[in-house]
KEKE-646593 format. One line per 4 residues: number of its first residue (from 0); their letters; for each residue x, y, z of C-alpha. Coordinates in nm, 2 decimals. Example, Ala and Ser with C-alpha at 12.3 -4.5 7.8 and 13.67 -1.06 7.14 Angstrom:
0) as) 1.23 -0.45 0.78  1.37 -0.11 0.71
This chain:
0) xxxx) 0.39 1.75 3.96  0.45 1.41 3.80  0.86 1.38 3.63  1.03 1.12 3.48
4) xxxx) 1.41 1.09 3.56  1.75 0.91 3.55  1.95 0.86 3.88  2.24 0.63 3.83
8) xxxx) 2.09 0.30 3.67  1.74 0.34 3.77  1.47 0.50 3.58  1.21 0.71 3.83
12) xxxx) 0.91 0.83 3.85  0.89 1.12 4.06  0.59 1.30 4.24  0.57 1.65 4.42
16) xxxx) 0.26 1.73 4.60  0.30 2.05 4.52  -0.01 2.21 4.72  -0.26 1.90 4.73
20) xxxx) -0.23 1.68 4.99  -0.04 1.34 5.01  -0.23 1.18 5.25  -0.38 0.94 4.97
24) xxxx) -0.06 0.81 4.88  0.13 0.82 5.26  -0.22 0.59 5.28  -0.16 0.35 5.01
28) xxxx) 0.21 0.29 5.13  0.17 0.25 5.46  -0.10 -0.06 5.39  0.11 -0.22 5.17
32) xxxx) -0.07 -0.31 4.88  -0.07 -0.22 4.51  -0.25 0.10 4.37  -0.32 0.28 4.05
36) xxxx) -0.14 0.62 4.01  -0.28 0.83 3.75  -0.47 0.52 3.60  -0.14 0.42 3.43
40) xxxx) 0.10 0.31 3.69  0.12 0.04 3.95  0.27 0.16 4.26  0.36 0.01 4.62
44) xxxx) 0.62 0.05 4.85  0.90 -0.19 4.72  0.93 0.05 4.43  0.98 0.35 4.61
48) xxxx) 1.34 0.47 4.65  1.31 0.73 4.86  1.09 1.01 4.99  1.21 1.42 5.03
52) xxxx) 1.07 1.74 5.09  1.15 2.02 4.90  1.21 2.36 5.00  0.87 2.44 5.00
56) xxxx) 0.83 2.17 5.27  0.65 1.99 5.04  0.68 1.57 4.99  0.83 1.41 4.69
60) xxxx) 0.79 1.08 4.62  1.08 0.87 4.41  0.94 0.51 4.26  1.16 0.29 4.02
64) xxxx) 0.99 0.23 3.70  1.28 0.10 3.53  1.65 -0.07 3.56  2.00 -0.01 3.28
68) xxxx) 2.08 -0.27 3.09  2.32 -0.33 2.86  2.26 0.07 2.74  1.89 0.04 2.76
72) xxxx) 1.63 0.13 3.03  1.41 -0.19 3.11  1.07 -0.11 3.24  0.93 -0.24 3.48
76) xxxx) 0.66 -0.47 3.34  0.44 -0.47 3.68  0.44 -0.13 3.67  0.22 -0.13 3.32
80) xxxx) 0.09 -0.47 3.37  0.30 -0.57 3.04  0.33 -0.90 2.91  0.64 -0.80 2.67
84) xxxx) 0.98 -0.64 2.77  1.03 -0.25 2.68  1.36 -0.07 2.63  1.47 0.26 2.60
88) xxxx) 1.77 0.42 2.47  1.97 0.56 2.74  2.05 0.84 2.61  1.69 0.96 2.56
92) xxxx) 1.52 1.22 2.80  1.22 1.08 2.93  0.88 1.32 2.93  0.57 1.18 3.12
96) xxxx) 0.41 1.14 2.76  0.63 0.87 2.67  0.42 0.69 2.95  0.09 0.85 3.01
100) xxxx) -0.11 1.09 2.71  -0.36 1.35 2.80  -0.66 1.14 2.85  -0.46 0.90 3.13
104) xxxx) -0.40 0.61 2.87  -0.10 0.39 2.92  0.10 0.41 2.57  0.29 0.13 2.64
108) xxxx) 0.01 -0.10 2.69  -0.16 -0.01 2.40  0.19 -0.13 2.21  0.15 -0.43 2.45
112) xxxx) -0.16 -0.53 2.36  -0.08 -0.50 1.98  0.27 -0.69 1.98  0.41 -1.02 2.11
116) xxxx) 0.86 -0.92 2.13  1.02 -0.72 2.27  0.99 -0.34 2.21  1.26 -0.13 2.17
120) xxxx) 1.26 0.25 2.12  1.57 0.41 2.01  1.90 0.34 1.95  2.11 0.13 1.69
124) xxxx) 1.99 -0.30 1.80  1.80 -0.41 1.53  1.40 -0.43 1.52  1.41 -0.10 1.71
128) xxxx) 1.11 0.16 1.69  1.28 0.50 1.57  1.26 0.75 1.84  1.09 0.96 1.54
132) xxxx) 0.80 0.73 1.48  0.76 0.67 1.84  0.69 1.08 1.85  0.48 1.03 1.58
136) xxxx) 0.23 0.73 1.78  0.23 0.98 2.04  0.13 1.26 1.86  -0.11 1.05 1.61
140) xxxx) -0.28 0.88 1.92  -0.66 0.99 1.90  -0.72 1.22 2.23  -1.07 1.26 2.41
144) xxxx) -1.18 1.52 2.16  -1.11 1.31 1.87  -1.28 1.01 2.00  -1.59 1.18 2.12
148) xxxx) -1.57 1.36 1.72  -1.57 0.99 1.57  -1.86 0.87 1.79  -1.98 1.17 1.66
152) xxxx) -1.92 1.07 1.32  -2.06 0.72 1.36  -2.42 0.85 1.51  -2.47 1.08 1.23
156) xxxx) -2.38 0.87 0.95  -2.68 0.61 1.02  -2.90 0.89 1.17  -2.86 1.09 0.83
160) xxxx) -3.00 0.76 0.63  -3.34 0.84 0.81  -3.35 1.21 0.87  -3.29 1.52 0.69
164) xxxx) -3.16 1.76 1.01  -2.85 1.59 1.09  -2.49 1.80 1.09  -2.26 1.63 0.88
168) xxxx) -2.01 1.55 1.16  -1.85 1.26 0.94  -1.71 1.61 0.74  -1.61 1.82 1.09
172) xxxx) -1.43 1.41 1.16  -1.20 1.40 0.81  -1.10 1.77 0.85  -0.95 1.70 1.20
176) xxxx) -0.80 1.41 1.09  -0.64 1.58 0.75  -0.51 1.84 0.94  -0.35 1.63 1.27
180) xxxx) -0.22 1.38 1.04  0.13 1.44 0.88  0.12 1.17 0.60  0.49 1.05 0.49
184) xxxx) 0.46 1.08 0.09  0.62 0.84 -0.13  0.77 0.63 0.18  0.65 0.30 0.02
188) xxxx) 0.79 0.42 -0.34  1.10 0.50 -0.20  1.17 0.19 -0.03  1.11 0.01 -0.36
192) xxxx) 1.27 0.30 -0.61  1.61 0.15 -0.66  1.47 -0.26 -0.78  1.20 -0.09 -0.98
196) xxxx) 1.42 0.12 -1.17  1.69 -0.16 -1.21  1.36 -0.40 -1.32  1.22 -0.10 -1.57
200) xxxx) 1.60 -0.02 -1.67  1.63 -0.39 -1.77  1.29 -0.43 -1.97  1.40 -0.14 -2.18
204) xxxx) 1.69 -0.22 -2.32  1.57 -0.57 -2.39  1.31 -0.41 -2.57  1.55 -0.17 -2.78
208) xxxx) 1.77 -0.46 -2.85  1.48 -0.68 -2.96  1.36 -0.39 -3.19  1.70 -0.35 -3.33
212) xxxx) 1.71 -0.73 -3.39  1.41 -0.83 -3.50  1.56 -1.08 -3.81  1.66 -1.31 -3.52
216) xxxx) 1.32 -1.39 -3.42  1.05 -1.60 -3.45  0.70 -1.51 -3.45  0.64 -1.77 -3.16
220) xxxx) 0.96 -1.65 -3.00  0.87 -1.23 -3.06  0.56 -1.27 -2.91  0.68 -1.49 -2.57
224) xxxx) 0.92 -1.24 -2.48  0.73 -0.94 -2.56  0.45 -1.08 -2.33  0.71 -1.09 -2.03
228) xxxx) 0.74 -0.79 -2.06  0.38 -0.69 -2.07  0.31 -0.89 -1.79  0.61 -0.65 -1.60
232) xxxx) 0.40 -0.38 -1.75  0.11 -0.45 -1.64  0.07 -0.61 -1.33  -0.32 -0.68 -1.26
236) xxxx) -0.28 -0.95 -1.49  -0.12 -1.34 -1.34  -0.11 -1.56 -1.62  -0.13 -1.57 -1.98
240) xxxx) -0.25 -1.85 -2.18  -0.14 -2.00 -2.50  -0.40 -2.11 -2.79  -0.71 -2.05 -2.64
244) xxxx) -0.95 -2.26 -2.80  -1.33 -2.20 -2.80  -1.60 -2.30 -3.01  -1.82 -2.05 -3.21
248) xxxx) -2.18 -2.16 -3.18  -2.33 -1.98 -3.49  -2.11 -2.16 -3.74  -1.97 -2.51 -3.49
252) xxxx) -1.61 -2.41 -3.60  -1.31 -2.47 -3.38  -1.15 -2.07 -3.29  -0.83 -2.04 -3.15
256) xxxx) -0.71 -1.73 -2.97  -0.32 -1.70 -2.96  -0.29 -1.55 -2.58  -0.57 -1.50 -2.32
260) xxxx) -0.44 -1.29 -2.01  -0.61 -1.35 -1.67  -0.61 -1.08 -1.40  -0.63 -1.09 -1.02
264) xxxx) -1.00 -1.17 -1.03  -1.02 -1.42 -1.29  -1.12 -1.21 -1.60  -1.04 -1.30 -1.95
268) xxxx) -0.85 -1.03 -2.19  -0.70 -1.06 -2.51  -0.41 -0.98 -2.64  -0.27 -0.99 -3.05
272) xxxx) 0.11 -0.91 -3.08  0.23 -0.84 -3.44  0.62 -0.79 -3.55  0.71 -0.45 -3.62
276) xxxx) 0.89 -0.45 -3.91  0.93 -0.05 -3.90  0.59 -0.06 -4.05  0.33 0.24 -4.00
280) xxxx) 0.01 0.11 -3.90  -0.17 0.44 -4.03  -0.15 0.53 -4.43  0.06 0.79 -4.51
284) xxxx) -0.14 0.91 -4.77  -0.45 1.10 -4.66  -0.82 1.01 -4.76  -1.02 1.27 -4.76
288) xxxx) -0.78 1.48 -4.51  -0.75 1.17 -4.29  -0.52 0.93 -4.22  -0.66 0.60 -4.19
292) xxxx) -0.58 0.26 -3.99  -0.39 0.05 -4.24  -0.47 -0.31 -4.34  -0.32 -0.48 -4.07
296) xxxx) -0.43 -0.29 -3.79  -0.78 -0.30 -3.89  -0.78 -0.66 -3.95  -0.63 -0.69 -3.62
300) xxxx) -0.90 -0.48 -3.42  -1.19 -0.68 -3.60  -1.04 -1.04 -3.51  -1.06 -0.90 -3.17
304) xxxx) -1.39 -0.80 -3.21  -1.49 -1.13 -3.35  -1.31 -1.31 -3.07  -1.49 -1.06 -2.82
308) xxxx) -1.81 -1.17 -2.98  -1.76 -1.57 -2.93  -1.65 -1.56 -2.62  -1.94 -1.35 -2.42
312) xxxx) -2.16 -1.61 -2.58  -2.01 -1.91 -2.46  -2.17 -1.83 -2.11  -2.14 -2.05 -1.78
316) xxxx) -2.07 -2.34 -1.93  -1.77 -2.21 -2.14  -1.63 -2.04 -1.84  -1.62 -2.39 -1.60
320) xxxx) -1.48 -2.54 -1.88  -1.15 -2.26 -1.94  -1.15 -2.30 -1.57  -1.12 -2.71 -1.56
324) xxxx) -0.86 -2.70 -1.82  -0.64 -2.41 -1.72  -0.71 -2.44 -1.31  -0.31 -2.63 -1.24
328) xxxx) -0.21 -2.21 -1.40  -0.47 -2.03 -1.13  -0.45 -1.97 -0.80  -0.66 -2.22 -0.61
332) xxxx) -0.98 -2.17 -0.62  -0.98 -1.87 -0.90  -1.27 -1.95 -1.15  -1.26 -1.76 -1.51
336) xxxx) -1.46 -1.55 -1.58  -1.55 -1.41 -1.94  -1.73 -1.01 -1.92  -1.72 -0.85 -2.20
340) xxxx) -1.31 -0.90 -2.27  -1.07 -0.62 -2.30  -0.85 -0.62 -2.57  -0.49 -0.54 -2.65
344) xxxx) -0.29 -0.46 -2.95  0.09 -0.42 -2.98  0.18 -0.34 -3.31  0.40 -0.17 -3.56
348) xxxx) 0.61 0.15 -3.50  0.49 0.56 -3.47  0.88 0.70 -3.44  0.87 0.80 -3.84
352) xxxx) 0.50 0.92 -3.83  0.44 1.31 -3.94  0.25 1.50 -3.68  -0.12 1.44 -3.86
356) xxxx) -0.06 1.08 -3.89  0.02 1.12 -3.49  -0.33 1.32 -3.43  -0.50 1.07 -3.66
360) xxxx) -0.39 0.76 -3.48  -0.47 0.91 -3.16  -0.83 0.97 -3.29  -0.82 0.56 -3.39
364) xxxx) -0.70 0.47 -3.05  -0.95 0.66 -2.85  -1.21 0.56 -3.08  -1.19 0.15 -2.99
368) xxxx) -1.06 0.28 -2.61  -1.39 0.10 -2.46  -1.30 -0.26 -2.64  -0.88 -0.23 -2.76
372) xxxx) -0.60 -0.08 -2.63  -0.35 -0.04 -2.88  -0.02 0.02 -2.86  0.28 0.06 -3.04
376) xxxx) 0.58 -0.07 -2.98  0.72 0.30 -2.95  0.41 0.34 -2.66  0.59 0.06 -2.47
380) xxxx) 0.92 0.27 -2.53  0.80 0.60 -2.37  0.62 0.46 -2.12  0.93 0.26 -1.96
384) xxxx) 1.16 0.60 -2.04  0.87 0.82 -1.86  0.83 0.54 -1.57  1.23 0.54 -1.50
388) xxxx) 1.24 0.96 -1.50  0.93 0.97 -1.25  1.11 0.69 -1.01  1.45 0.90 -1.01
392) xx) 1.24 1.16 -0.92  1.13 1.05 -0.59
């Protein structure tokens, strides 16, 4: 029987022969040199303390694996063949698993081999590994079964590319894995929860101040802050560009786009930004039962269309050229590209609209879903209210 245990400052590993014969290891001792016990540690006689028989009569063996230190068991790095330092709380019981797993793997040196500081479990230093997580390696670390079920996995997956009577051991794989693994929800989330609330907090009330002020701004000046916060919003895109200019190749004309939005791979959106003004952007008056998109959102939707329309026809040549004049904004090395843009449009208010007008505009918005997205400003309000509730939540 293999122990681990604490006598005075030294950290032991103890062996009882129990009913198997010790004439390996009297062997091993007596010549001197280094040998593997249990595949995991390296023993010889300098390390052992002392040697009793039990009641039984039968021998037990007392190495030291590791020294106290300043409140912390040091292991013996020779003993694991480590090239970091590990420490462990004193405090801490010590079962063989913290040092050897089921299929005679040395924990420690698979850390080792992962890592270049020092490691240390428990306690309160800084940089330490929680006790709890250091459960959870153990528990998490794939036994013989689960490897032998991956290789599994692996054969069948290309095997089943080239015939039909194959078991799908790549399912029997996941299902282990699902049910061994205890996945910490929300941990990521939580660890951001109180700066994204304070950043979603502060976007909202600079956008309920701005729509209770509009009188004090610009156009220019509207649409620059409203795009920070879109760009808060909406975080695949990077950089937003101002006057866009492109030539139309049907009619030789000079177009300008006011804003161009660039996500993470390089594409080109759109984006048109009116001033409220507490205006409806669907009539309330009903033609023929239905509510219909008023004069300024329509024009709005087909100057994106038209701008759409240029721009996929400019081709190669129109995209190295956006990307030569707008590459000191990119990350290095980003090239624009122009796919069939996406558009956006922020516009007027839906806080005063009757239910109908609601269901109507909701039929509009879904309608030009695959080329617009529009929004009002009242969209942008819910949608930071619903964001903040969700993040308390967690």
């Amino acid at each position: 029987m293999t122990t681990i245990e604490k006598i005075k400052d030294k950290l032991v590993l103890k062996y009882a022969a129990d009913y198997a014969p010790s004439h390996w290891l009297e062997q091993n001792l007596e010549r001197g040199y280094d040998f593997k016990f249990k595949t995991v540690f390296n023993l010889n006689k300098n390390l052992l303390i002392k040697k009793d028989v039990d009641e039984m009569e039968n021998p037990e063996f007392y190495f030291t694996i590791g020294i106290l230190e300043n409140n912390y068991y040091k292991i013996d790095k020779n003993v694991f063949d480590l090239k970091n330092d590990f420490y462990f709380e004193e405090s801490l019981e010590f079962p063989v698993d913290y040092f050897i797993i089921p299929s005679q793997i040395s924990i420690l040196k698979k850390i080792d081999n992962n890592i270049n500081q020092s490691v240390y479990i428990g306690g309160e230093k800084e940089d330490i590994l929680p006790l709890e997580d250091f459960n959870k390696l153990l528990q998490n670390f794939p036994n013989s079964y689960e490897v032998n079920l991956y290789r599994d996995a692996k054969i069948t997956s290309i095997l089943g590319n080239y015939f039909s009577q194959v078991p799908d051991n790549e399912k029997k794989y996941n299902k282990y894995l699902n049910k061994k693994i205890d996945v910490k929800k929300n941990v990521l989330r939580k660890t951001f929860k109180e700066v994204e609330i304070i950043k979603y907090e502060t976007l909202l009330e600079k956008l309920k101040y701005m729509l209770g002020n509009e009188i004090q701004y610009s156009e220019n000046q509207w649409q620059e802050e409203i795009l920070q916060i879109i760009l808060l919003l909406f975080p695949k895109y990077i950089a937003v560009f101002k006057e866009v200019k492109f030539k139309d190749i049907y009619s030789g004309k000079n177009r300008r786009l006011d804003y161009g939005l660039i996500d993470f791979n390089g594409n080109l959106d759109l984006i048109e930004i009116k001033i409220p003004f507490e205006k409806n952007i669907v009539s309330k008056i009903q033609y023929r039962d239905n509510h219909v998109p008023n004069r300024d959102l329509s024009g709005a939707i087909m100057q994106i269309e038209k701008y759409i329309y240029y721009l996929n026809k400019l081709g190669k040549q129109g995209e190295n050229k956006m990307t030569k004049k707008y590459k000191d904004e990119l990350p290095e090395g980003m090239e624009i590209k122009i796919v069939n843009p996406n558009g956006i449009i922020i516009m007027g208010r839906d806080i005063s609209m009757e239910p109908s007008q609601l269901a109507d505009f909701e039929i509009i918005k879904r309608k030009y879903k695959n080329l617009v997205d529009i929004f009002t400003y009242d969209d942008l309000l819910r949608r930071l209210e619903v964001t903040i509730k969700q993040l308390k939540k967690i």
